[in-house]
Each structure stands twice: as C-alpha cells, then as structure tokens.
C-alpha positions as CSV (number, residue, x, y, z in Angstrom):
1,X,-57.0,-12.5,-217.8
2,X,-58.8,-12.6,-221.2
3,X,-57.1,-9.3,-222.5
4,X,-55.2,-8.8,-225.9
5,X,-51.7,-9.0,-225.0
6,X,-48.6,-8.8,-227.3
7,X,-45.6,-11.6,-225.5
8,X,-42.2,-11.3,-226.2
9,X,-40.5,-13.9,-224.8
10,X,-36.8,-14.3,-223.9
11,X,-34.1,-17.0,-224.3
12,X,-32.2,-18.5,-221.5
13,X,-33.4,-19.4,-218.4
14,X,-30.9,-20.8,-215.7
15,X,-33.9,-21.9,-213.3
16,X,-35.1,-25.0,-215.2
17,X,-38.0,-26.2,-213.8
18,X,-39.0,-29.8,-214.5
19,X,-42.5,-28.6,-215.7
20,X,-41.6,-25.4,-217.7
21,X,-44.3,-25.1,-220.3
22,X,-41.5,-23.1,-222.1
23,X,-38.5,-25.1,-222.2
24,X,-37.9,-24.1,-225.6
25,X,-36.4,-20.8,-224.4
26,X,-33.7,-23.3,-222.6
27,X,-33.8,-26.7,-222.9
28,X,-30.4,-27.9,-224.8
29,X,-32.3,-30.2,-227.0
30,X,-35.0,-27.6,-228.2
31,X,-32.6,-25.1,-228.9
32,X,-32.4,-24.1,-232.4
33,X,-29.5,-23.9,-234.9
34,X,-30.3,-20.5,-236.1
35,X,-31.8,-17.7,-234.4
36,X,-33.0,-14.3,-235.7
37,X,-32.4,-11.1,-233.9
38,X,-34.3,-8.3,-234.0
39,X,-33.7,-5.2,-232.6
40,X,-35.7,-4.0,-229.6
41,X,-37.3,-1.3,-231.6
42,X,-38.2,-3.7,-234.3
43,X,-40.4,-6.2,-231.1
44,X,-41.6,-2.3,-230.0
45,X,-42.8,-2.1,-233.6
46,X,-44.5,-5.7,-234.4
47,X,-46.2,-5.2,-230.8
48,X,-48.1,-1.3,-232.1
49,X,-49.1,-2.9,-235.0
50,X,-51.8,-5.3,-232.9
51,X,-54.8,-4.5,-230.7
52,X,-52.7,-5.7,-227.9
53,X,-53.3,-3.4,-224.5
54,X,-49.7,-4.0,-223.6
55,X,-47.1,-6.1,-224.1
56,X,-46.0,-9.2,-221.2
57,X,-42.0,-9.4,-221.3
58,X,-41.3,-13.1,-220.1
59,X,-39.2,-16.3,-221.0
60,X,-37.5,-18.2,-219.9
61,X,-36.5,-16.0,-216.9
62,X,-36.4,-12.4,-218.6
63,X,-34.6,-10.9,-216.0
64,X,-31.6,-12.2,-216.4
65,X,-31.1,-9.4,-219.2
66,X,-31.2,-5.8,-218.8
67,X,-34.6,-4.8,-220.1
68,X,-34.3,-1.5,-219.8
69,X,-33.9,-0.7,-223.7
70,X,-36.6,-3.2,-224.4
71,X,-39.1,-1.3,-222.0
72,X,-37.8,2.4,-223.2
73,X,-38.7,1.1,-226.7
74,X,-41.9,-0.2,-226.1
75,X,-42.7,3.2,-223.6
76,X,-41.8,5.3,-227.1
77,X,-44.8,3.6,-228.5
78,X,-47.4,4.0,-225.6
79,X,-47.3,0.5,-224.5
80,X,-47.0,-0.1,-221.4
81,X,-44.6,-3.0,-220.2
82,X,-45.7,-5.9,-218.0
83,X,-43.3,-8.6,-216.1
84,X,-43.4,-12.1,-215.2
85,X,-40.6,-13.4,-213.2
86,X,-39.8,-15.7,-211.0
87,X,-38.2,-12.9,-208.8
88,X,-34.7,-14.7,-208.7
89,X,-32.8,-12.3,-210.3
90,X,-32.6,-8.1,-210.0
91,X,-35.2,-6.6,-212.2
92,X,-34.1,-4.0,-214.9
93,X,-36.0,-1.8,-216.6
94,X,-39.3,0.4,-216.2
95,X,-42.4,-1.9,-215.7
96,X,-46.0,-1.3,-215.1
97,X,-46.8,-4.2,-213.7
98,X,-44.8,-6.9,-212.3
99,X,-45.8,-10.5,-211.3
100,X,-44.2,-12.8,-209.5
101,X,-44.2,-16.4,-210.5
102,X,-41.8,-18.1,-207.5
103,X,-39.6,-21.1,-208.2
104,X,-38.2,-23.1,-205.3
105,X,-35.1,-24.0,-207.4
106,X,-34.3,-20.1,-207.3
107,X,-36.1,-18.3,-204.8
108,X,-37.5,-15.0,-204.9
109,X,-35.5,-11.7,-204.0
110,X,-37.3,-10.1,-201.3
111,X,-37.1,-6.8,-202.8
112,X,-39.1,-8.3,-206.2
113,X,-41.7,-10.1,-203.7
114,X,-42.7,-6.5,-202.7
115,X,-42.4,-4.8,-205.7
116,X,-44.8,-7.5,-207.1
117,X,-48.2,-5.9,-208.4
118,X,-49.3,-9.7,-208.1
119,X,-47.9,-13.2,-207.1
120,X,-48.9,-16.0,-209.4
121,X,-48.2,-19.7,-207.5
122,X,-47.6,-22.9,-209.6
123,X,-49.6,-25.5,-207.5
124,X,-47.6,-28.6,-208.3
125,X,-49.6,-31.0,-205.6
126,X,-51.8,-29.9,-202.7
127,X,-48.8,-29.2,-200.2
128,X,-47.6,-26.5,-202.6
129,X,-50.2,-23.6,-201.5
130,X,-49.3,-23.7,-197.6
131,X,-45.4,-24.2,-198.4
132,X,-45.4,-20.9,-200.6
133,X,-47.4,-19.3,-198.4
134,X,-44.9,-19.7,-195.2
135,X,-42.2,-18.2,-197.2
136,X,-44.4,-15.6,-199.4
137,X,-46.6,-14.0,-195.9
138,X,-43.5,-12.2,-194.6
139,X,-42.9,-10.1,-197.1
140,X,-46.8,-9.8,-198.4
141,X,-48.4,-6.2,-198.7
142,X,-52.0,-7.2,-200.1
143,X,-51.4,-8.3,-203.5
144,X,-54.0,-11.2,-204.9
145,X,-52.1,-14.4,-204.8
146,X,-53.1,-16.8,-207.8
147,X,-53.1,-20.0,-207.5
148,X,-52.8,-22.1,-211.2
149,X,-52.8,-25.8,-210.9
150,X,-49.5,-27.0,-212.5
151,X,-50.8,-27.9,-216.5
152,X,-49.6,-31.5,-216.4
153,X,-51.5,-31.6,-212.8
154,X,-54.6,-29.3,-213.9
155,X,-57.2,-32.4,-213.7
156,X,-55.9,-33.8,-210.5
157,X,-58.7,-33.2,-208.3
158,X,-56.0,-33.2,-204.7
159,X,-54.4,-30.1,-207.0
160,X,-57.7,-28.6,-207.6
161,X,-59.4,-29.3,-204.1
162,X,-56.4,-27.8,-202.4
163,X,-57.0,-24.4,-204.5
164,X,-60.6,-24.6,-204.0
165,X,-60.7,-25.0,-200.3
166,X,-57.9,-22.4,-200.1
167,X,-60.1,-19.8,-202.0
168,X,-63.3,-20.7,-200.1
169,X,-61.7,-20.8,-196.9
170,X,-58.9,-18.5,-196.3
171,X,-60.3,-15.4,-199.1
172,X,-58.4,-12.8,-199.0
173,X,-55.5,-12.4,-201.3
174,X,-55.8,-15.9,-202.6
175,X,-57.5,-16.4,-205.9
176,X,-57.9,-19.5,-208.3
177,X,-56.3,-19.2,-211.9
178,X,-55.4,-21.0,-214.6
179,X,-53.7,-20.9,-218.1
180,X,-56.3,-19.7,-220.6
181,X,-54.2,-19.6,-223.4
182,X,-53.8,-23.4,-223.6
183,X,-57.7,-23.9,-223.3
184,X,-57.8,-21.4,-226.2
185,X,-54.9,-23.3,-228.3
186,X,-53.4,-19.4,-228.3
187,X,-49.8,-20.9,-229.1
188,X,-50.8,-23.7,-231.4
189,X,-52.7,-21.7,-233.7
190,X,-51.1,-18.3,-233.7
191,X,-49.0,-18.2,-236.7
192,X,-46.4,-15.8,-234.7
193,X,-45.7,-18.5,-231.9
194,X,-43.0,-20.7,-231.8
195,X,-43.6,-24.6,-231.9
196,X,-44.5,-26.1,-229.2
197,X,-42.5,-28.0,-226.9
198,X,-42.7,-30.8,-224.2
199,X,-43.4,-29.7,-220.7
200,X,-40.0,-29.0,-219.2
201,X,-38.3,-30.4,-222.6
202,X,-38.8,-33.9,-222.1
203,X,-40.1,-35.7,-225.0
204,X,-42.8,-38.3,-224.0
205,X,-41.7,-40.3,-227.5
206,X,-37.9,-39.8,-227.0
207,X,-37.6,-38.1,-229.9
208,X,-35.3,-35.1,-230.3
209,X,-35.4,-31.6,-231.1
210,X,-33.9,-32.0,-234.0
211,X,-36.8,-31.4,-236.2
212,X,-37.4,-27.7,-234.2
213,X,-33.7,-26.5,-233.9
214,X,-33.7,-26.1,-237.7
215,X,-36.5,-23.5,-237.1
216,X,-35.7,-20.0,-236.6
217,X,-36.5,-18.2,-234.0
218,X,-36.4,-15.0,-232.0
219,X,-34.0,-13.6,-229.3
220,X,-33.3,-10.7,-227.5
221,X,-29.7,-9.4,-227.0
C-alpha cells in the first residue's frame, strides 16, 4: 500500500460484479470501438521506463489469459510480477505475489486460495466478513486477510464498524484496507489511465458509453 506500481490491466471479465470499479474492462456499453494492441514486450517496456517497484497484472479477471508471456516479458526486465484475482479461474504464468480478491458469483479455486500471498475481501455490508470467512478458514495458511469496505459502501458506518470490530476483536490475519488510489484521484489524473467508468457500468444519468467507445484503448492478446 502506498508503493509505485506500474498496472496493466486486462479486458474481459466473465465474473461481472454489480460493483466492479472496472467495468470498463467488460461492460458491453463501455466497450470501445477500437482498441490498440501492444505487444507484451512493448507493456514490459512502458513499465521499465517508471520508478514503479513492480508491475500488478489485473482486469477484469486476468486469469482468464495465459500470462505466462506477459510475466516472462516483464521477468526479462527485472520486474517482478504481481496478481490480483478473484481465484476463479487456473492461474498461468510466474508470479511473485498473488492476491486473492474472492467473488461469490465465481468462487475461488482452492488451489489459488493457498497459493495466495494475501486475500483481499470486498466488504459489501457487515454480513460479508463472517460469510467469507466460513468458506475462506478451511483452506487458510496465515496470510493477512484485508478487509476494503465496498467503494459505493466506504462511508456506511454498519460496513465500517463491522471491519473495525473484526480487526479489534478477532486480530490475527484480519486487517482493515481500503482503495488509496481513489483518495489520491490516481486514475483521474494520470494521463496513462483509461476514463473512468460507473461502478459496475451502470450509468447513474442513463447515458451511454458511447462517448468512451470511440476512445482507444489497450488490450492484451
């Protein structure tokens, strides 16, 4: 939390969660009319140019493409290669770190819950903690368990109270989080990031995405 990090961020994501804070990586009315692709040694490329101490590979769901040529690129240039998942799907590819974000609409693999380095819990209302936990303590071997309030829920004090008292009373692996990078406007005003986009593509106004699909952007194939 608070390091440089360089994000490349897939397309496609067949999990589609109502409160994706990246919907434009799937949502069929964000998705743009032309798209750029660059190679994976090109990404490895732009990512050694920064300061960045390594590079997050996420989407979307990125592990529903074999990352393994992305990772080897990115190795070739000393950077070593983090996942975020939400464990669904058969991870490919060499990865430092791994985190595991889990979904309920596509539960995590076991085998990805304990290769996780770290489990990251969306807390979408104060049940959410104790339900995850049932199904995530089986399969636990010590990793820190974060717990971000969900960002359209992040000032609803039964959210927050329910990771507070989980933190203060239960310790352990449990530890609160929450999404710096929107505090910090990191999308918004870095000129690399893609517009943004409605929490889980659903336009508050009803407008379209018209407007953004005649942006380009950037894929990985």
């Amino acid at each position: 939390m608070g390091r440089a990090a360089y994000f490349i961020r897939t397309f496609g994501c067949p999990v589609h969660c109502p409160w994706c804070d990246s919907a434009g990586t799937w949502h069929p009315e964000w998705v743009p009319s032309k798209i750029e692709q660059h190679s994976v040694k090109k990404l490895a490329d732009s990512a050694s140019t920064t300061a960045a101490e390594f590079v997050v590979v996420t989407g979307g769901e990125p592990a529903i493409h074999d990352l393994t040529p992305l990772t080897s690129a990115l190795g070739a240039k000393n950077l070593p290669a983090h996942l975020e998942t939400s464990g669904g799907f058969p991870i490919r590819g060499e990865f430092a770190w791994v985190t595991v974000s889990p979904k309920w609409l596509k539960q995590p693999l076991t085998e990805n819950l304990s290769r996780a380095n770290e489990i990251k819990v969306i807390v979408e209302d104060e049940f959410s903690i104790m339900r995850w936990w049932r199904e995530i303590e089986p399969h636990h071997r010590g990793q820190t368990v974060w717990l971000h309030p969900e960002w359209s829920r992040r000032n609803d004090p039964k959210v927050l109270n329910a990771i507070s008292e989980t933190v203060k009373t239960r310790g352990g692996p449990f530890r609160a989080g929450f999404q710096l990078h929107r505090l910090y406007n990191v999308d918004t005003l870095d000129k690399g990031s893609r517009p943004q986009v409605p929490l889980g593509g659903k336009n508050p106004n009803g407008e379209n995405g018209k407007v953004w699909r005649e942006r380009t952007v950037s894929q990985i194939l």
